[in-house]
C-alpha positions as CSV (number, residue, x, y, z in Angstrom):
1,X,-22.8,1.8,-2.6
2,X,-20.0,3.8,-4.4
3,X,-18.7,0.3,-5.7
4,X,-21.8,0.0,-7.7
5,X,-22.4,3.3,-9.0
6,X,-18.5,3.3,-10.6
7,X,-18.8,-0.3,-11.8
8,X,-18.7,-0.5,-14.8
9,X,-17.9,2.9,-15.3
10,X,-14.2,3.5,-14.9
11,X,-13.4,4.1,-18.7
12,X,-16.1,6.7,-18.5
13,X,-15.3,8.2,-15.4
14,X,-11.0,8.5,-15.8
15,X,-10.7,10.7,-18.8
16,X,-13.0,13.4,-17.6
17,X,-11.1,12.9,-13.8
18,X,-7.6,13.5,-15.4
19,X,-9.1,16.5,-17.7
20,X,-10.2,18.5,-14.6
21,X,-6.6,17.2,-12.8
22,X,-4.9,18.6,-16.3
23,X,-6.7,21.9,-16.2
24,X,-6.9,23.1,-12.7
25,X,-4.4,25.2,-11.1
26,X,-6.1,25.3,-7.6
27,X,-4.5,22.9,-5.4
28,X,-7.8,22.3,-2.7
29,X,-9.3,20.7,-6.6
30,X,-6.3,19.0,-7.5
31,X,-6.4,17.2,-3.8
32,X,-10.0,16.6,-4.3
33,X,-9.0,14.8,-7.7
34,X,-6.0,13.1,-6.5
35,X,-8.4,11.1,-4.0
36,X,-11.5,10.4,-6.4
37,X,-8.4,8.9,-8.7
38,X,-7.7,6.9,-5.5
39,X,-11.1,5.8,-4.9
40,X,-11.5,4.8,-9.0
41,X,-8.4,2.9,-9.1
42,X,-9.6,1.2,-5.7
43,X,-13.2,0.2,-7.3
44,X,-11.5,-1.0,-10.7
45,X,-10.4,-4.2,-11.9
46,X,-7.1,-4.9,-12.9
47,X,-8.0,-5.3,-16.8
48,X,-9.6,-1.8,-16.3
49,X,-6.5,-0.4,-15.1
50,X,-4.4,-2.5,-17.6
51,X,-6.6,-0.9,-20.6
52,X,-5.3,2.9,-19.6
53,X,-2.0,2.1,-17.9
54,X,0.0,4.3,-20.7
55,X,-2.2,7.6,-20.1
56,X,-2.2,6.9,-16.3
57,X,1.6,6.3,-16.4
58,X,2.2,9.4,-17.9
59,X,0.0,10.9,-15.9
60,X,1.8,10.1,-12.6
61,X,5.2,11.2,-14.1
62,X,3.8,14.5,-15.1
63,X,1.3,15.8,-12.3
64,X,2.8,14.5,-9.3
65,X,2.2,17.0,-6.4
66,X,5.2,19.2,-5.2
67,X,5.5,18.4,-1.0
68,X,7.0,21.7,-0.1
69,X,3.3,23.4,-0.4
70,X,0.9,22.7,2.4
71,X,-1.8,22.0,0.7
72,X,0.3,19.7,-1.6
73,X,1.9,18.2,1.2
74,X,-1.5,16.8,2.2
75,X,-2.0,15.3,-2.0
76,X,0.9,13.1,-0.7
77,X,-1.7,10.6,0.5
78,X,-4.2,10.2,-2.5
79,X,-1.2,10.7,-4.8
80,X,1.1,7.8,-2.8
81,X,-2.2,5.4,-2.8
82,X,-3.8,5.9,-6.1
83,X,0.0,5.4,-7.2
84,X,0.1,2.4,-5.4
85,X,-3.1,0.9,-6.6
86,X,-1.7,1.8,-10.5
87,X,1.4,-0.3,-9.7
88,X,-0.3,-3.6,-8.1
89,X,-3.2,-3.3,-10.8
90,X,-1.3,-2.5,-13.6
91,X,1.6,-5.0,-13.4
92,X,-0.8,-7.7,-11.6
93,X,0.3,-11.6,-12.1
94,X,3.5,-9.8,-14.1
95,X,1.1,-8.6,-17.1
96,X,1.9,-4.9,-18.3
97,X,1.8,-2.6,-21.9
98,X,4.4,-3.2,-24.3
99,X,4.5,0.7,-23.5
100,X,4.6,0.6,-20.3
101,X,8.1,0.1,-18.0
102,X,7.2,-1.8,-14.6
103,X,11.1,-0.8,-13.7
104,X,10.1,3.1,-14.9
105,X,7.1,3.4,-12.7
106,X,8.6,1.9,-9.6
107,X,12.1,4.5,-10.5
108,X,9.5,6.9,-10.6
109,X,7.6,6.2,-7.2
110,X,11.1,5.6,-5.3
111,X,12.1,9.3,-6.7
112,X,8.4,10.7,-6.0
113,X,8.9,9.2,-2.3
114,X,12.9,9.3,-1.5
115,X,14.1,12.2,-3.3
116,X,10.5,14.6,-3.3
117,X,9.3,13.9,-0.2
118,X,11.9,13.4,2.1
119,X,13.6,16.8,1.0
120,X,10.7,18.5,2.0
121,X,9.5,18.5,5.8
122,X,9.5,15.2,7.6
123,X,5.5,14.8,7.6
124,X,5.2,14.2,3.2
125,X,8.0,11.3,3.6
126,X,5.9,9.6,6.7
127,X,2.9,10.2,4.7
128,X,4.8,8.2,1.3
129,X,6.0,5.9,4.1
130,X,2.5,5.3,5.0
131,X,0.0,5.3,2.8
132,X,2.3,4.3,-0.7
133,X,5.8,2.2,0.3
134,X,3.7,0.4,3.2
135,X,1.1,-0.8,0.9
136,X,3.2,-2.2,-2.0
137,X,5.4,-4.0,0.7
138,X,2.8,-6.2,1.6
139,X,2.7,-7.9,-2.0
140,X,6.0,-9.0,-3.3
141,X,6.0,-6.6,-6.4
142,X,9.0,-4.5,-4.9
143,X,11.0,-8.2,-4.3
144,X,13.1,-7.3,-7.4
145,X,14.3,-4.5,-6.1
146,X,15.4,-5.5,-2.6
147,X,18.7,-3.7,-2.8
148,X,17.5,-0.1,-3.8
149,X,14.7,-0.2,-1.1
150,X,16.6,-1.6,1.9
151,X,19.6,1.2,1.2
152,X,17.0,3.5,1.0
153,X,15.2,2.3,4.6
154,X,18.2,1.6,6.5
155,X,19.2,5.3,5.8
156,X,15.9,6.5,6.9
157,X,16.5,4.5,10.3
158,X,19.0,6.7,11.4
159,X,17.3,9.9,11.5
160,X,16.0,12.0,14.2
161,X,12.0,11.8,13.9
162,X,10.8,8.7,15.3
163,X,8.0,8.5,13.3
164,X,10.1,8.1,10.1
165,X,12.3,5.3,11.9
166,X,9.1,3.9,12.8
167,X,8.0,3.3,9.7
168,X,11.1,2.5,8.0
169,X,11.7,-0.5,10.2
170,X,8.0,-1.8,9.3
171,X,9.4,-1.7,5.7
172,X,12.4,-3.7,6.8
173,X,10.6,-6.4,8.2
174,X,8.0,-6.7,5.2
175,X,10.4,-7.0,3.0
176,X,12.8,-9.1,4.7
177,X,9.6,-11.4,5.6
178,X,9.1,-11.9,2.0
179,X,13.0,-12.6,1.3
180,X,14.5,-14.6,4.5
181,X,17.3,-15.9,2.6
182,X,18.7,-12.5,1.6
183,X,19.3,-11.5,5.2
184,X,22.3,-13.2,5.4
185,X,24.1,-10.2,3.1
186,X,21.9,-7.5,4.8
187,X,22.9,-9.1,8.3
188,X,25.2,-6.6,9.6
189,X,23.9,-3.5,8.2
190,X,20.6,-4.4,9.9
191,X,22.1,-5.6,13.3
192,X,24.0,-1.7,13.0
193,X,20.9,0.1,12.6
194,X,19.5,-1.7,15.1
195,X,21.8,-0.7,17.8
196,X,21.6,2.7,16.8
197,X,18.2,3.1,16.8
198,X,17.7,2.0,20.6
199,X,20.6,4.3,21.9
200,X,19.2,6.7,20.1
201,X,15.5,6.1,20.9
202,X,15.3,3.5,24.0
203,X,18.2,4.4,26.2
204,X,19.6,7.9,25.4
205,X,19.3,10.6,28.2
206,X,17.2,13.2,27.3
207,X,19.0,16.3,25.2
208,X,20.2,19.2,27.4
209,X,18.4,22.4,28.3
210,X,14.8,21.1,27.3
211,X,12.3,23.4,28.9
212,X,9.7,21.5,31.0
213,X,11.9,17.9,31.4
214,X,12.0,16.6,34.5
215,X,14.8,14.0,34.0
216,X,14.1,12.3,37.3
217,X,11.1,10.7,35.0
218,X,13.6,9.1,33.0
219,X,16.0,6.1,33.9
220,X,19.4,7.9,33.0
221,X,22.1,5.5,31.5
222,X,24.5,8.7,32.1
223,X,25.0,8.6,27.8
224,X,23.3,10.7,25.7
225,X,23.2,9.8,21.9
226,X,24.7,12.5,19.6
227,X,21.1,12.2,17.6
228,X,19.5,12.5,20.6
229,X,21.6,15.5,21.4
230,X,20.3,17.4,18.6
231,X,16.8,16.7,19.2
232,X,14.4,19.8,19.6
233,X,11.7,19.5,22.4
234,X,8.9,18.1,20.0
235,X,11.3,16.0,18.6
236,X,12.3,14.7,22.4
237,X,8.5,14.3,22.9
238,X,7.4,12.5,20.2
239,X,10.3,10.2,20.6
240,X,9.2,9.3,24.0
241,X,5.3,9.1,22.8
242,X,6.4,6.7,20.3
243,X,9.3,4.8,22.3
244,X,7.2,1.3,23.7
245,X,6.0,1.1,19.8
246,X,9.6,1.3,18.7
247,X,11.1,-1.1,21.5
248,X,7.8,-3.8,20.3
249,X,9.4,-2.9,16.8
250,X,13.1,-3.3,17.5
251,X,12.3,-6.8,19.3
252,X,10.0,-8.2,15.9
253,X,13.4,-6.7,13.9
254,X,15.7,-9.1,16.3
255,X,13.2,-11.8,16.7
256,X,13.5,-11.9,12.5
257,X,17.5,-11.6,12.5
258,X,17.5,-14.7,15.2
259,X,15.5,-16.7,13.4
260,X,16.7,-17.1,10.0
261,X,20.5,-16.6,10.7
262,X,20.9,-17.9,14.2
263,X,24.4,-18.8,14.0
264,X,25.3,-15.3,12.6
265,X,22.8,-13.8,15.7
266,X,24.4,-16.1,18.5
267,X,27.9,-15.5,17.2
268,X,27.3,-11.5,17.2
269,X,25.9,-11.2,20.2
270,X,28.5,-13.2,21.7
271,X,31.1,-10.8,19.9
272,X,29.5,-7.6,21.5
273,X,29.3,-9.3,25.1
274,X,32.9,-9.9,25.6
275,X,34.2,-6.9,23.5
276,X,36.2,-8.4,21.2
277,X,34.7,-7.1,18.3
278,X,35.6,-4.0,19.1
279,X,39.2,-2.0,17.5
280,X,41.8,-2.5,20.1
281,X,42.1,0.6,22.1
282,X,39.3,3.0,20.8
283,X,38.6,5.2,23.8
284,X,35.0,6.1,21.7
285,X,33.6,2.0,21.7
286,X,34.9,1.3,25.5
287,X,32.8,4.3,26.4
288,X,29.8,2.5,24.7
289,X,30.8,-0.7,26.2
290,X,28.3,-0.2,29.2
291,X,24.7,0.8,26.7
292,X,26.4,-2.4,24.2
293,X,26.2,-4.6,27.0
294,X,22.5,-3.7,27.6
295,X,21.4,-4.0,24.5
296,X,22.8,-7.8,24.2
297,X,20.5,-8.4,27.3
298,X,17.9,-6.8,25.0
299,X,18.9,-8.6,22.0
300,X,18.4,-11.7,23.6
C-alpha cells in the first residue's frame, strides 16, 4: 500500500521532505525524516533518483547526522540506508550527472562511516556496518575500490567488540566473493587477521578479575590474548554470546582462502605446522606455538 500511494509521486514528495530536514533543529524530526527519505528512495525508480541526484548529493554531504548524540546515533540507520539506496540508484548500470562524482559520494560515505562513526561509540559504526556498507557489498558498485575498503575492514577485525569484527569479516567475504582473483595480494593480510581474531575470540582465556566468571565453564588453553586481556565484563560477554557465529564466520573466511589459492593455503598451513615460518629464536612466537598449532587443525 505505501508503494502505491508514493508512486508516482517522488518529485512531489522529496523537496518538501528535504525542506522540513533543512529547517528543523529537533533531532526526534530529523530521525523521523531521515527514514521517510529511506522509505522514498526505497519506493523510487532509478530515473527518479537520477533526476535529483545533485540536490540529494549535496544533501547527504551537508546534513549527515553527528553519531556522538544519542538520538543521532540512532539516525545512523535511515541515514546509512537512504545513503545506500542514493548510491545503487543513482549510479545504476554506471549512469550518473555530469555533476555528480560517483568517486565523491562513495569518499563521502567511507568518511560518514570510517572516520564519523567509528570515532564515536562502537554501536553507530556496527550500525554503518549494518544497515549501509553491508548493503552496497552485495552489488559490485564498491569493486573499484577494493583497496580502500579491505584496509579499512581488516583494521576493524582486530578490535575488541565482537560485533564490529563480526561484521567486518561479512564485508571481507562479500567483497572477496565478488573479486576471487584479487585474493592472491590480500592473501596474507587475511590469513593474519584470521589468526588473530580466533585467539582473540575462540581460544583466549577469559580476562582476569571478571566478577561472576566461573572459568571452570571455559576450556582454558592456559593463554590469554592481550585484546582479550583488556576486555571489560560486557565486552567478555558478548564475545562469548557471539563466539559459534564467529567460529561459523572464521571457517566460510578459510573455506574462501582454500579455495581460490589452494597452493598458497596448503603451503601456509604447512609453514605454521612445522614452525618454520617463524624468526629463529623469538621467545614471543614459541610461546604461541601451542594455540598456532590448533588453529592449523582448525584451518583445515
Amino acid at each position: 500500500s505505501d508503494y502505491l500511494v508514493l508512486k508516482d509521486r517522488f518529485g512531489l514528495c522529496l523537496p518538501v521532505l528535504l525542506q522540513i530536514l533543512d529547517s528543523s533543529t529537533d533531532s526526534s524530526l530529523r530521525f523521523l525524516g531521515w527514514d521517510v527519505l529511506n522509505l522514498l528512495l526505497d519506493r523510487a525508480i532509478a530515473t527518479e533518483v537520477q533526476n535529483f541526484s545533485v540536490c540529494l548529493a549535496d544533501f547527504f554531504q551537508t546534513h549527515s547526522p553527528y553519531p556522538q548524540e544519542d538520538i543521532c546515533g540512532l539516525s545512523v540507520v535511515p541515514f546509512s540506508q537512504s545513503f545506500a539506496q542514493f548510491l545503487t540508484k543513482a549510479f545504476a548500470d554506471g549512469k550518473s550527472d555530469a555533476c555528480v562524482s560517483r568517486e565523491k559520494q562513495l569518499e563521502f560515505f567511507f568518511t560518514f562511516g570510517f572516520f564519523h562513526c567509528k570515532s564515536a561509540k562502537s554501536e553507530p559504526f556496527t550500525l554503518f556496518m549494518e544497515f549501509g556498507l553491508l548493503p552496497l557489498l552485495e552489488t559490485s558498485m564498491l569493486a573499484p575500490n577494493l583497496q580502500e575498503l579491505s584496509q579499512q575492514l581488516l583494521q576493524s577485525c582486530e578490535g575488541p567488540q565482537i560485533l564490529e569484527v563480526l561484521l567486518s569479516w561479512r564485508a571481507i567475504v562479500l567483497l572477496f566473493n565478488q573479486l576471487p582473483q584479487r585474493l592472491g595480494r590480500y592473501f596474507q593480510d587475511i590469513l593474519l587477521r584470521v589468526i588473530f581474531s580466533y585467539l582473540t575470540f575462540l581460544i583466549s582465556d577469559p580476562p582476569e578479575g571478571l566478577a561472576d566468571v566461573d572459568v571452570t565453564d571455559y576450556d582454558l588453553a592456559g593463554f590469554r590474548s592481550p585484546v582479550a586481556a583488556c576486555m571489560t565484563q560486557a565486552e567478555w560477554e558478548e564475545a562469548i554470546s557471539r563466539r559459534a557465529e564467529l567460529e561459523a564466520l572464521l571457517g566460510e573466511v578459510l573455506k574462501m582462502l582454500a579455495q581460490h589459492q589452494a597452493g598458497l593455503f596448503n603451503k601456509t598451513l604447512m609453514q605454521l605446522q612445522s614452525g618454520s615460518s617463524f624468526p629463529a629464536k623469538n621467545l614471543a612466537v614459541e610461546a604461541l606455538s601451542p594455540q598456532l598449532q590448533r588453529f592449523v587443525r582448525f584451518a583445515r
